[in-house]
N, C-alpha and C positions, 0 to 999 in steps of 0.2 A: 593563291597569294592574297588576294583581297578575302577574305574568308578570318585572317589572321588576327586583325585587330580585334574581333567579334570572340574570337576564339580565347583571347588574352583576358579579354574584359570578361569573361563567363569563369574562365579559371582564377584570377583576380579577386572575385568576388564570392567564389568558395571557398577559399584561403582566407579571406579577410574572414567571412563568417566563423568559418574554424577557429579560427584567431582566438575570436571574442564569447564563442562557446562555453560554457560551464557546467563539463560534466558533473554528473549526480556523483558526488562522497560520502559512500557510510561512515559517519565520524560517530553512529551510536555508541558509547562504554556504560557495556551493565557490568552487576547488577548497578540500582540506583535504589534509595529507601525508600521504603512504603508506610507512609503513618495510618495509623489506626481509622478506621471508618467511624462515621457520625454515629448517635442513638438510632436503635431501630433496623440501620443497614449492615447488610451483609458484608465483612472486609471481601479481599479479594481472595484470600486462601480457603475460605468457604468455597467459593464460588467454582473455584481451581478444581477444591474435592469435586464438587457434582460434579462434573465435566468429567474427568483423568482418574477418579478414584480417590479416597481418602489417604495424603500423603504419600501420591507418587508425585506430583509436580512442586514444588516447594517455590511461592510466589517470592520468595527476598531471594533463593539460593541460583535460581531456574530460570533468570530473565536471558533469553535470546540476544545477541547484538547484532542478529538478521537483520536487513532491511528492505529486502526483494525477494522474490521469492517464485515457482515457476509451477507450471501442474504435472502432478505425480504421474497423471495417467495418458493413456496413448491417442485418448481421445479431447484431451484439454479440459476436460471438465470439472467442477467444484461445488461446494455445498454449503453458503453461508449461514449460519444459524444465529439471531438474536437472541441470549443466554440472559441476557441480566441488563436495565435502565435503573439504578440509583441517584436520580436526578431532578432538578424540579425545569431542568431544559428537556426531558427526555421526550416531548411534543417535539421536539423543534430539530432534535439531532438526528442527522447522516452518518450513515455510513456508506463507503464504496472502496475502488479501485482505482489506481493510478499508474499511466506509461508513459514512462519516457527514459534518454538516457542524456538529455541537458537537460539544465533546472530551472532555464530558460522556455523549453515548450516543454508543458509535462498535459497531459489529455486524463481529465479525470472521467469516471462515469461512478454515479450515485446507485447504489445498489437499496439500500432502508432508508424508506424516508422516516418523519417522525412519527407516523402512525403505527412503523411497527414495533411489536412488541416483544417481551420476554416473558419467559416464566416457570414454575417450578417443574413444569414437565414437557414433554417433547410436541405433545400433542398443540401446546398453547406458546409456543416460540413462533417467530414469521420466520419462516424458512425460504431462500430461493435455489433455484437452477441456472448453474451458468454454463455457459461453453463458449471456449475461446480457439478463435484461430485467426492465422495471420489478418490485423487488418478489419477483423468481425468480432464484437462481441455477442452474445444471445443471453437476453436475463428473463425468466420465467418465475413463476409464481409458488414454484416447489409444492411441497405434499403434504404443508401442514394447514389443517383446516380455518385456521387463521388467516393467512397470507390472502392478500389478496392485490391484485395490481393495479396501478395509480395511486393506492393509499398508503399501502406498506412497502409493494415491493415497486420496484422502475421496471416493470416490463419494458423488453423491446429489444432491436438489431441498431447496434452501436456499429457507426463504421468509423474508423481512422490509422491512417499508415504506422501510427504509434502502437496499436494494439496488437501484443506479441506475448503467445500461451508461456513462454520461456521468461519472461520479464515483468514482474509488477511488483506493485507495493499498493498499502490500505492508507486510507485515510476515515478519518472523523472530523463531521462540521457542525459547529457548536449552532443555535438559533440564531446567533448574532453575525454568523460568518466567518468564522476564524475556523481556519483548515489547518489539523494537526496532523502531520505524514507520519509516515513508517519511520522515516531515516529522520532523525534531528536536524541536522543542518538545514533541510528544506523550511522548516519553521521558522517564522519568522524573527523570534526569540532565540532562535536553536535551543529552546527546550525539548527536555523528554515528556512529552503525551501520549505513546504510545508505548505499552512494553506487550509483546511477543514470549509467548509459551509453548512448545511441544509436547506433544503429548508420549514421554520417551523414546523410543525410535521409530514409531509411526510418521505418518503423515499427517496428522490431524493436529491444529495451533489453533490457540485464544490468543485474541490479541485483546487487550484490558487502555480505557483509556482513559484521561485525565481530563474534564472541561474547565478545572479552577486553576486554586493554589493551593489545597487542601492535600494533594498527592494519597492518595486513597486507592486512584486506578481503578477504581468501579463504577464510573458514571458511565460507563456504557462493556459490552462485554460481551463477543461475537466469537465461534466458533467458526472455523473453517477447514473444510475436510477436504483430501485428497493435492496436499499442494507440498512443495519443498523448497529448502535454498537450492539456487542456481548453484553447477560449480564454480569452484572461486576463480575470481579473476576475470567476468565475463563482462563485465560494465566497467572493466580497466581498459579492453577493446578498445572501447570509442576514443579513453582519453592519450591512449599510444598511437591512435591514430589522427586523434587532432595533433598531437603534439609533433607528428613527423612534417603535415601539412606546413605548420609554423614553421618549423625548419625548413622547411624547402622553399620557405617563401624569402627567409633570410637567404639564401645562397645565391648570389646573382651567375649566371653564364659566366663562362670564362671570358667569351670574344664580346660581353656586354659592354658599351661603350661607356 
């Protein structure tokens, strides 16, 4: 009996938070337009051919409205590649990974920093090695003669409850700070800075992204191997389950006085 009050104020207080929760909403709608790239730079359907082949990914037709996305393989792993920097922030810009399933705690980890780079062939790209499992992330230095860790790539073992091989999304961080996600709504604006490409029924996606207002989508431009959409509906989970929470918090006891 004495045990009860303790037991009320613990369940009280996971209900309140549930409450006040705000699950993650893909509200991405592509495609969206793509204007023409500056003098000198590559637009981004250039950049699409080298990567997928010459007019199998079609950059205006082909934009993804993924926003999460999970690993293809049985042992969680993936393959980031820096593809292309058209930028005069390309010093200063991140790229990485982000878990969570409120938009309230989300756990990033930075994969490129701004020394790594791109380039016309595979050999001159910063490549890393990830592996993921419940809980751990592992980022290495990959196998391109390039990479190297602390200046390109974030080596090291990430730990947090948020990190799940089944659940992530990418982000980009401009030199100034500004974190543009996978999914819109998480941005601050809810603009589009990221658009997502598949490479037709494979596993293999560019994600292309935007640091201005120019909409050109090639100030940065990362390949990523071995990853897929979650099946649908899996990050609706949390919000059927916050939402029963609420409800039951409305419902008082019958014999409540």
């Amino acid at each position: 009996m004495k045990f009860r009050p303790l037991a009320a104020a613990i369940a009280g207080a996971l209900v309140s938070a549930a409450i006040h929760a705000a699950p993650i909403v893909n509200n991405n709608v592509r495609p969206v337009a793509i204007n023409g790239s500056s003098p000198g730079e590559q637009p981004l359907q250039t950049v699409l051919d080298s990567v997928f082949g010459a007019g199998a990914v079609s950059a205006a037709n082909h934009q993804s409205s993924a926003g999460m996305w999970g690993s293809a393989t049985g042992v969680a792993t993936t393959i980031p590649t820096l593809v292309m920097e058209q930028t005069s922030g390309a010093a200063s810009q991140k790229f990485g990974m982000w878990f969570g399933t409120d938009s309230s705690n989300i756990y990033r980890v930075d994969l490129f920093f701004g020394g790594a780079v791109g380039g016309a062939s595979t050999s001159q790209m910063s490549t890393a090695g990830i592996g993921i499992d419940n809980g751990v992330m592992y980022i290495g230095g990959g196998i391109s003669a390039q990479s190297a860790c602390g200046t390109q790539i974030n080596c090291g073992v990430f730990t947090n409850a948020l990190i799940n091989p089944s659940s992530f999304g990418f982000y980009f961080q401009t030199g100034d700070g500004r974190i543009a996600y996978s999914i819109d709504s998480l941005n601050s604006d809810g603009a589009t800075r990221v658009l997502a490409f598949q490479g037709g029924a494979s596993t293999n996606w560019v994600f292309a992204f935007e640091d201005g207002t120019d909409n050109d989508f090639q100030d940065m431009v990362v390949k990523i191997e071995s990853i897929q959409v979650p099946e649908p509906g899996s990050l609706a989970l949390l919000g059927l389950a916050l939402a029963g929470l609420a409800g039951a918090s409305r419902r008082k006891p019958k014999n409540a006085g």
